[in-house]
N, C-alpha and C positions, 0 to 999 in steps of 0.2 A: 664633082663631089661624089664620091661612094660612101655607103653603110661601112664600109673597114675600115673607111680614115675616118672618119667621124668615131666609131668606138675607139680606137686607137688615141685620139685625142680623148678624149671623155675619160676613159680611163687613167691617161698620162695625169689631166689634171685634176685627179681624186687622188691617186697615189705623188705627185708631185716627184716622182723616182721615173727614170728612164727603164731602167733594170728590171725593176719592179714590174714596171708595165709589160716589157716584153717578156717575162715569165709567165706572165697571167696570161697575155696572148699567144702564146707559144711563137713570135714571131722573133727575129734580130732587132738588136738595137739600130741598124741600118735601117730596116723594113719601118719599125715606127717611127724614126725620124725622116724617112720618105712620106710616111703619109700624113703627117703635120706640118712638112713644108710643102707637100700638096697644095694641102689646102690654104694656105698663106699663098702662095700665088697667086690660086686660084679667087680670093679676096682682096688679094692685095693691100696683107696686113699683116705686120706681126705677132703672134698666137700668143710665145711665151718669151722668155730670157733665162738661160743658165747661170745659175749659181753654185754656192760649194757644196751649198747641200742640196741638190738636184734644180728644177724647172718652176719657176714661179709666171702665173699668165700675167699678161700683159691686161690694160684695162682696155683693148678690141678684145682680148684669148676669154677675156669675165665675162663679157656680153656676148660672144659669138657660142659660150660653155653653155648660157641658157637657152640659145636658139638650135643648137645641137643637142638638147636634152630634151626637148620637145617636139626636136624630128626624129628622134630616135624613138618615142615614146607612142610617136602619132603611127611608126614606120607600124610600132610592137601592135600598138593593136589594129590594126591594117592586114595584117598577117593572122593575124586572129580571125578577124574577122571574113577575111575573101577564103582562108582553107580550115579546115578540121586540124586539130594539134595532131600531128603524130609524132613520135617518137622512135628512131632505131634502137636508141640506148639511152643507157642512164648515168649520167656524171655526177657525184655527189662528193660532197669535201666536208671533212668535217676538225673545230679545231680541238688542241690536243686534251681539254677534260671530258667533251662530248664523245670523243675516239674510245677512251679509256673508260666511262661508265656507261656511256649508251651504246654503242654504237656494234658491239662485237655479237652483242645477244639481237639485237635488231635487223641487221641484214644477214644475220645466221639465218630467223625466220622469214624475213622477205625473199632470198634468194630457196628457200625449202619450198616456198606458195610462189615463186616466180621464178620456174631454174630457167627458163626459155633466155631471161630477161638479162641482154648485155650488158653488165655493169662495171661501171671504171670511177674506185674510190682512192679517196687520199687524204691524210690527215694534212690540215694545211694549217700557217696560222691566219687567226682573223684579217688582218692586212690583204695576205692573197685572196683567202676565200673570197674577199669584196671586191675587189679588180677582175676576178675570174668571175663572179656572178655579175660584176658590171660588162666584162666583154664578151656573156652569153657561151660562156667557156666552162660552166659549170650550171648542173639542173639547179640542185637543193646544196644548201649548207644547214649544219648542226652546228650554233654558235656557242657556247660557253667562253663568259669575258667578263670580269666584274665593272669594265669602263667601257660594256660595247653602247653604244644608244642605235635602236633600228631606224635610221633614218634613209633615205633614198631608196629604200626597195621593200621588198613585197616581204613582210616579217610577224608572224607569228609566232607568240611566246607558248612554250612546251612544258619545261620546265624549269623547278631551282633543284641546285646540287649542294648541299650543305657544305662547306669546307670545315676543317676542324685542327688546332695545334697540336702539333705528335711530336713525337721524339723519340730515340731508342728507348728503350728499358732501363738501360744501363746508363745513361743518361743523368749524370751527378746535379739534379737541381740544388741538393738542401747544403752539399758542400761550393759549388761553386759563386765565389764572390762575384767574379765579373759575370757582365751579364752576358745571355749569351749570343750565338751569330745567329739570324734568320736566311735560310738557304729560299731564295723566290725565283719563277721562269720571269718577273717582272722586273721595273726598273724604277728604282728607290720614288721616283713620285706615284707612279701608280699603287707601288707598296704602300705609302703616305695615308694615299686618298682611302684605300680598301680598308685599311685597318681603320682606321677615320670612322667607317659606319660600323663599328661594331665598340669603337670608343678605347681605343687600341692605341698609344703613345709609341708612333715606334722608337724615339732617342729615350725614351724612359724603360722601354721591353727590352732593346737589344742594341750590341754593341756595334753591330755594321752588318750589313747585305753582300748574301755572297749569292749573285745570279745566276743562274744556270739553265741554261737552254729546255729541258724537259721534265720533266715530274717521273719519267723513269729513275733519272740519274741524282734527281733530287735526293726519292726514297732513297737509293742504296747509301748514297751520303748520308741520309742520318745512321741507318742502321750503322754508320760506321762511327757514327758520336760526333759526325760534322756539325752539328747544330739543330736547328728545331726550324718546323716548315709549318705553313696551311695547306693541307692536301686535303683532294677529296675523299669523304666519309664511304664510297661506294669500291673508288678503287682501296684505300688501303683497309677497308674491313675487315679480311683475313690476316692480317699482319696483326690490328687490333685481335681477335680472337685468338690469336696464339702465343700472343704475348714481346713478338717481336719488337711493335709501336707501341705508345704505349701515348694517351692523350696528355698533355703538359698541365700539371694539376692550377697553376696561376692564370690559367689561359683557357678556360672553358667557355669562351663564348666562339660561336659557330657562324661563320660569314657565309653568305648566301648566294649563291653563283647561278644569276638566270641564263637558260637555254634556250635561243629562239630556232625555228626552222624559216630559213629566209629561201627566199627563192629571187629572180631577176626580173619578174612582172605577176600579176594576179593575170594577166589576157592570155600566157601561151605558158601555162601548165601540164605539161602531157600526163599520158595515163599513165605511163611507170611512174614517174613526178608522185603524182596524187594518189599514187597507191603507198608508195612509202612516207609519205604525209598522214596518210588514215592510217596506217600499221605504227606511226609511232606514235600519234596519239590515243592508240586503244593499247598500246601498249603501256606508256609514260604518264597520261593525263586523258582519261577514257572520259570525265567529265565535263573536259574542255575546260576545267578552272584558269582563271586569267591571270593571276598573279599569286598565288598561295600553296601551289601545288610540290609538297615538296619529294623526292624521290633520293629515298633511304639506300 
């Protein structure tokens, strides 16, 4: 049994995706199923079973998941504790609303007080980011997600990101009868749940969901009269000020997008790690406030 087929499994069964896995681990979909049937030899058991929609464990894969999460765990602070953290470089991911409001002014300043400091970023989405901070393939993530919960790893809340309903200018509310489309990077149940906390009907607001991969391609969609979105209040502020966007007058309530800074253990946080941790909360939440901090 090695530490790389043990992450390799761990991570196979938190994403339940083959693909998946081997992206986070930079590894072949060969290489991770070598080392899951490794270790099935090696126990002489089998782990998981395929399906259409990827890898489901087995009930030895569900009790062998919790004894592998515990040597991993025992391994992490083991390594803690026999050497000092050091650090060659720094890998940080972050996903796409924490990229687009935090993220560009923040390691502007980190890398101007740390030029020494090797660093290798990437906007990811949530999914990888947590496979790649499960398989120690990633330092720090900046999470913005209105359905993330911090569960299995090492997660501190930074900040909330207001979102807010925008539209072109031009944008015909008072003559148009039908209602209109909502353009979201989400998919119709997560759309559901979020509007949900702000008291938001979506078959009563809008006529159908048109999904779209990024909140770049979102904006220029509306500016072109494609519909109406919840984007963040920080990135499209200067669209607001110049009159491009323009906030949806039936639709002023503001849904609230918290930001965590997760990492893949509290026992092996190196110094670059923890310097970009202190720089963003004296930057975002110099208070440390735990849930109320909102960032305009």
């Amino acid at each position: 049994m090695q530490v790389k087929q043990l992450i390799s499994f761990i991570t196979a069964a938190r994403t339940k995706n083959m693909a998946q896995t081997a992206l986070a681990l930079n590894y072949s979909h060969s290489t991770i199923y070598g080392h899951i049937e490794a270790l099935e030899r090696e126990f002489h058991t089998k782990l998981y079973l395929r399906t259409p929609h990827g890898i489901e464990l087995t009930e030895q894969g569900r009790e062998f998941l919790g004894y592998a999460t515990r040597f991993m765990q025992l391994y992490d602070e083991t390594m803690a504790a026999m050497s000092a953290v050091s650090q060659a470089h720094l890998r940080v991911g972050a996903s796409e609303a924490s990229d687009l409001c935090l993220m560009h002014n923040l390691l502007q300043e980190f890398i101007a007080l740390y030029p020494a400091i090797e660093l290798e970023y990437s906007k990811l989405t949530v999914d990888v980011a947590l496979s790649r901070l499960s398989a120690s393939t990633c330092d720090l993530a900046f999470l913005s997600e209105c359905n993330y919960r911090p569960e299995h790893f090492y997660a501190a809340y930074l900040c909330t990101l207001p979102l807010v309903f925008v539209a072109s200018s031009t944008y015909p509310f008072s003559q148009q009868a039908a209602l209109p489309k909502l353009v979201s990077s989400n998919t119709l149940p997560v759309v559901r749940e979020t509007l949900q906390t702000v008291g938001v009907d979506f078959d009563r607001q809008f006529s159908s969901l048109l999904v779209v991969g990024d909140l770049n391609t979102i904006r220029h969609l509306l500016l072109y009269n494609r519909g109406i979105a919840f984007l963040p209040l920080a990135y499209i502020r200067r669209d607001l000020e110049e009159g491009t966007l323009v906030r949806v007058p039936h639709l002023m309530q503001e849904i609230y997008l918290p930001t965590y800074i997760v990492t893949p253990s509290p026992n092996r946080i190196g110094p670059h790690t923890q310097a970009l941790i202190d720089l963003a909360f004296q930057r975002y939440n110099p208070r440390r406030l735990p849930r109320d901090n909102i960032v305009q």
